[in-house]
C-alpha positions in Angstrom: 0.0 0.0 0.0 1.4 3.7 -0.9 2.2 6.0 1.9 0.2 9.1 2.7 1.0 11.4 0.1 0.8 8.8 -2.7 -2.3 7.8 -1.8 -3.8 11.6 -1.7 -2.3 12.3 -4.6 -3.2 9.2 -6.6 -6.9 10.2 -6.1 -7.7 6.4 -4.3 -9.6 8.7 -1.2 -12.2 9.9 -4.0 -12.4 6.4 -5.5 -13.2 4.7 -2.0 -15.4 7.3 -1.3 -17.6 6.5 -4.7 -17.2 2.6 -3.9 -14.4 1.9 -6.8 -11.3 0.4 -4.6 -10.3 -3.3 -5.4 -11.4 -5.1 -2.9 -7.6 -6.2 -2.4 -7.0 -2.7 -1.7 -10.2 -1.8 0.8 -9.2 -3.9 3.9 -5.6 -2.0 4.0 -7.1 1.7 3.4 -9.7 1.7 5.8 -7.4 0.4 8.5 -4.9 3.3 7.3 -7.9 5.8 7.5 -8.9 4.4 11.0 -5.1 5.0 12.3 -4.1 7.7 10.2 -5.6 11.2 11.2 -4.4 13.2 8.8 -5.3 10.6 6.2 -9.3 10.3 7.9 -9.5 13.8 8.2 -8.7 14.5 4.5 -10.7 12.1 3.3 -13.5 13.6 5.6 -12.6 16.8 3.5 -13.3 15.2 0.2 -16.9 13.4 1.6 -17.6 17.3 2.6 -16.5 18.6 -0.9 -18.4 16.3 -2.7 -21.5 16.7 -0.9 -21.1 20.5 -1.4 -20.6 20.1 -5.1 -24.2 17.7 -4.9 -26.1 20.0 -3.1 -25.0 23.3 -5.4 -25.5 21.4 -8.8 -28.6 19.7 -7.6 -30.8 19.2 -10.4 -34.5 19.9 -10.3 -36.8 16.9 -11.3 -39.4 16.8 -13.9 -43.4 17.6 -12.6 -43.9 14.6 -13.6 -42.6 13.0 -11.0 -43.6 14.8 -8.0 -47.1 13.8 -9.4 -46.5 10.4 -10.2 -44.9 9.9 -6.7 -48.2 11.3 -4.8 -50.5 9.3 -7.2 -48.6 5.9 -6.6 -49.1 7.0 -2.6 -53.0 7.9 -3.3 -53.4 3.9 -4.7 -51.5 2.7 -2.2 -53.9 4.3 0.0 -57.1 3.6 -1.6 -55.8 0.1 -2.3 -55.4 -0.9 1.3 -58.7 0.8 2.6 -60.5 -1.9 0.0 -59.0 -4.6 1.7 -60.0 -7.0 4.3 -58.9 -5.2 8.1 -57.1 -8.2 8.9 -54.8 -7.8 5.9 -54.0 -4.2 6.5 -51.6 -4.7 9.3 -49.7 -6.5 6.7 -50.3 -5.3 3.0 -49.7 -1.2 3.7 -46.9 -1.6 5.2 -45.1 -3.5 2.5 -46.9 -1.9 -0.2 -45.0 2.2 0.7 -41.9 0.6 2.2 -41.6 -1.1 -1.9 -42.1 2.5 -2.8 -39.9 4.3 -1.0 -37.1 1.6 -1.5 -37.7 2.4 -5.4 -37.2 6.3 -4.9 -34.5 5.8 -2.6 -32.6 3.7 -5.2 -33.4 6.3 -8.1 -31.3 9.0 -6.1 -28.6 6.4 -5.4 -28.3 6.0 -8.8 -28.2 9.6 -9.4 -25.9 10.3 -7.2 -23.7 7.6 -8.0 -23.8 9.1 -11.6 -23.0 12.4 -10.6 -20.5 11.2 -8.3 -18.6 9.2 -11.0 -19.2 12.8 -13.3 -17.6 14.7 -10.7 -14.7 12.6 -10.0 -13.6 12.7 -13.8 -14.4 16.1 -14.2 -11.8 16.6 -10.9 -9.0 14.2 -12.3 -9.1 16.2 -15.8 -9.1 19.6 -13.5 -5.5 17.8 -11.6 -4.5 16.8 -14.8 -5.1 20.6 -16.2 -3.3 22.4 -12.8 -0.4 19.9 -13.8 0.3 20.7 -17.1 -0.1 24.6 -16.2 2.7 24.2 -13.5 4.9 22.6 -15.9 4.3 25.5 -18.2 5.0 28.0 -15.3 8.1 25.6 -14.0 9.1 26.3 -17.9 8.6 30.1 -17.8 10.5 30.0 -14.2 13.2 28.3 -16.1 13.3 30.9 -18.7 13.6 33.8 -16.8 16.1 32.3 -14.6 18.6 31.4 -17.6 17.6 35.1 -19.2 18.6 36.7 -15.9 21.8 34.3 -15.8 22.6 35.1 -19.2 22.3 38.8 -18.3 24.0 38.4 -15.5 27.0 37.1 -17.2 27.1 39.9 -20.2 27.3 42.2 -17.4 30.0 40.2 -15.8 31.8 40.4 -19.1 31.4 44.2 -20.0 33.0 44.7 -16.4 35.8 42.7 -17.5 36.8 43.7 -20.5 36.9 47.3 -18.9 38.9 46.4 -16.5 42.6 47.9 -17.7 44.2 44.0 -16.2 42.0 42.4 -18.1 44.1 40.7 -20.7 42.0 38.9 -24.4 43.4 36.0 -25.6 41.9 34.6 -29.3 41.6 30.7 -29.1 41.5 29.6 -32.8 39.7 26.6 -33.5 42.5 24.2 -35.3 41.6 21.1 -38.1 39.1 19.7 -35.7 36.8 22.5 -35.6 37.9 24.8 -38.4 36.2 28.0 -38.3 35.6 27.5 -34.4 36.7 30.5 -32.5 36.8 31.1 -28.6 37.7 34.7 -27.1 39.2 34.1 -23.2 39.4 37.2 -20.9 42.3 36.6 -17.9 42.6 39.2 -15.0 45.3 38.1 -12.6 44.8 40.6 -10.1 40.9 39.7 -10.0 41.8 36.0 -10.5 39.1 35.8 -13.0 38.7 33.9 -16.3 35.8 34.5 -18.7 35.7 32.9 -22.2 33.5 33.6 -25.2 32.3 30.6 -26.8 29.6 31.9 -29.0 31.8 31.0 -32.1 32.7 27.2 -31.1 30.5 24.9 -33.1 27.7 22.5 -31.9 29.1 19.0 -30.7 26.7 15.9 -30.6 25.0 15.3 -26.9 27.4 13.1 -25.7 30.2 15.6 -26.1 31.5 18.6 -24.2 34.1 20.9 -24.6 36.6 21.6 -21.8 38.8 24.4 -21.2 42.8 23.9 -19.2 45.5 25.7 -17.8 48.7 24.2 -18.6 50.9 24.3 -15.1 54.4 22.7 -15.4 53.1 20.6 -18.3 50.4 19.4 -16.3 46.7 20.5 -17.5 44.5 21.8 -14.7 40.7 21.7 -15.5 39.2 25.2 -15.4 36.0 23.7 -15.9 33.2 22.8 -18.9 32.2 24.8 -21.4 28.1 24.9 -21.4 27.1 25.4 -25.0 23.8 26.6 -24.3 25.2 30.0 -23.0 27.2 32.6 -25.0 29.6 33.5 -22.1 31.1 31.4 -19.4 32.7 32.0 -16.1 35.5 29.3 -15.5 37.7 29.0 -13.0 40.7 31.0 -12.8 44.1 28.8 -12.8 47.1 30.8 -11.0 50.7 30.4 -13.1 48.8 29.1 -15.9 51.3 29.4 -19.4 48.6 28.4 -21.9 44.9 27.7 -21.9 44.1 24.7 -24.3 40.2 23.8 -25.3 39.6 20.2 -25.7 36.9 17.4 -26.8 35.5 15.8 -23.8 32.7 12.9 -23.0 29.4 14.6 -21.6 30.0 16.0 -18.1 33.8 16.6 -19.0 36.8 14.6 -17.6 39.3 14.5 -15.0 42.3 14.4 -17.4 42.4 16.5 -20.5 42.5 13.7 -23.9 45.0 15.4 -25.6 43.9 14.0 -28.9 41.0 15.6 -29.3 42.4 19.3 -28.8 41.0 22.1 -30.7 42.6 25.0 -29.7 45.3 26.7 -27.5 46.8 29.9 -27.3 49.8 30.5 -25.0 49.4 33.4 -22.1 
């Protein structure tokens, strides 16, 4: 059996309360609802909600039956005074209890129908409020990578102003030819900002990678995210070159030499 939350969310409270839970199912959510307050007293919030939802879209019955109903009483009546006095005790009795049990069915019925309209007019509504949050989520997402994106051209105009700030042009070599990378270095910040709007599109399961060559040994300065135009990287002290490279998704701990594209020496 699912927890709380799952079972909330999975809509089985509205489902037992309209009689539609396997009966494999029944034995283990009541007992939950009988230990679980939270769980009872939502699901006394949904019995509420629905009844609510009865009472405001109640539909008015046709004449027809309010006059039927009081004419099938009036036989009743009229029946039983023609019979015997010993047989009344037995005959009326039966005779409106038969009735009643037929108009108490009808609005079982009705209910039930409305009931079972209700519920898939509420799961299409969840369904609905879902898709609209994923559209928000989207939006939210948006606007965060506009505000990032923002965020970093101002980063970069501050840079390049900056009279330390020292450009270095990264020329894409055989491997990417055309490719072009601009990096922007300030020692005395300790900042390094590269310009890969010019580097071409690699296949999803490829990266590129930018290095600082230390001693011969290359120091990741971190992965180059295609889907922005400027990226901050980190800065790599005593650094003699920067080198770009062709890395698996998610980038590497050691730089494949083979697949470099471009280097420039600082």
């Amino acid at each position: 059996m699912k927890d709380r939350n799952a079972i909330i969310e999975s809509g089985m409270l509205e489902m037992y309360l309209l009689g539609l839970i396997p009966d494999k199912e029944l034995v283990t959510l009541e007992k939950m609802l009988a230990e679980d307050e939270i769980l009872a007293q939502k699901y006394a919030e949904i019995e509420q909600d629905f009844e609510n939802v009865s009472l405001e879209n109640a539909i008015q019955p046709p004449d027809f039956i309010k006059e039927d109903l009081f004419a099938a009483i009036r036989e009743d009546y009229v029946n039983v005074r023609t019979l015997p006095e010993e047989n009344v005790s037995i005959e009326k009795p039966v005779k409106k209890s038969q009735t009643f049990m037929w108009i108490a069915a009808s609005l079982a019925a009705i209910f039930m129908v409305s009931s079972l309209w209700m519920f898939t007019q509420w799961d299409s509504t969840k369904t609905d409020l879902k898709t609209t949050q994923q559209e928000l989520d989207n939006i939210k997402s948006q606007i965060e990578n506009l505000q990032g994106e923002l965020k970093n051209s101002q980063l970069l105009a501050d840079v390049i102003k900056d009279p330390n700030t020292l450009q270095y042009a990264l020329k894409g070599n055989d491997k990417i030819p055309g490719g072009f990378a601009t990096a922007y270095i300030n020692h005395e910040e300790k900042s390094a900002i590269v310009n890969v709007q010019k580097l071409p599109g690699l296949s999803a399961d490829k990266t590129y990678q930018m290095w600082g060559d230390v001693n011969g040994e290359m120091i990741s300065m971190g992965v180059i995210d295609k889907s922005k135009d400027v990226v901050v990287l980190e800065y790599i002290n005593k650094a003699t070159s920067l080198n770009i490279t062709i890395e698996p998704k998610g980038g590497s701990a050691h730089a494949t030499v083979e697949q470099l594209v471009s280097n420039v020496y600082l």
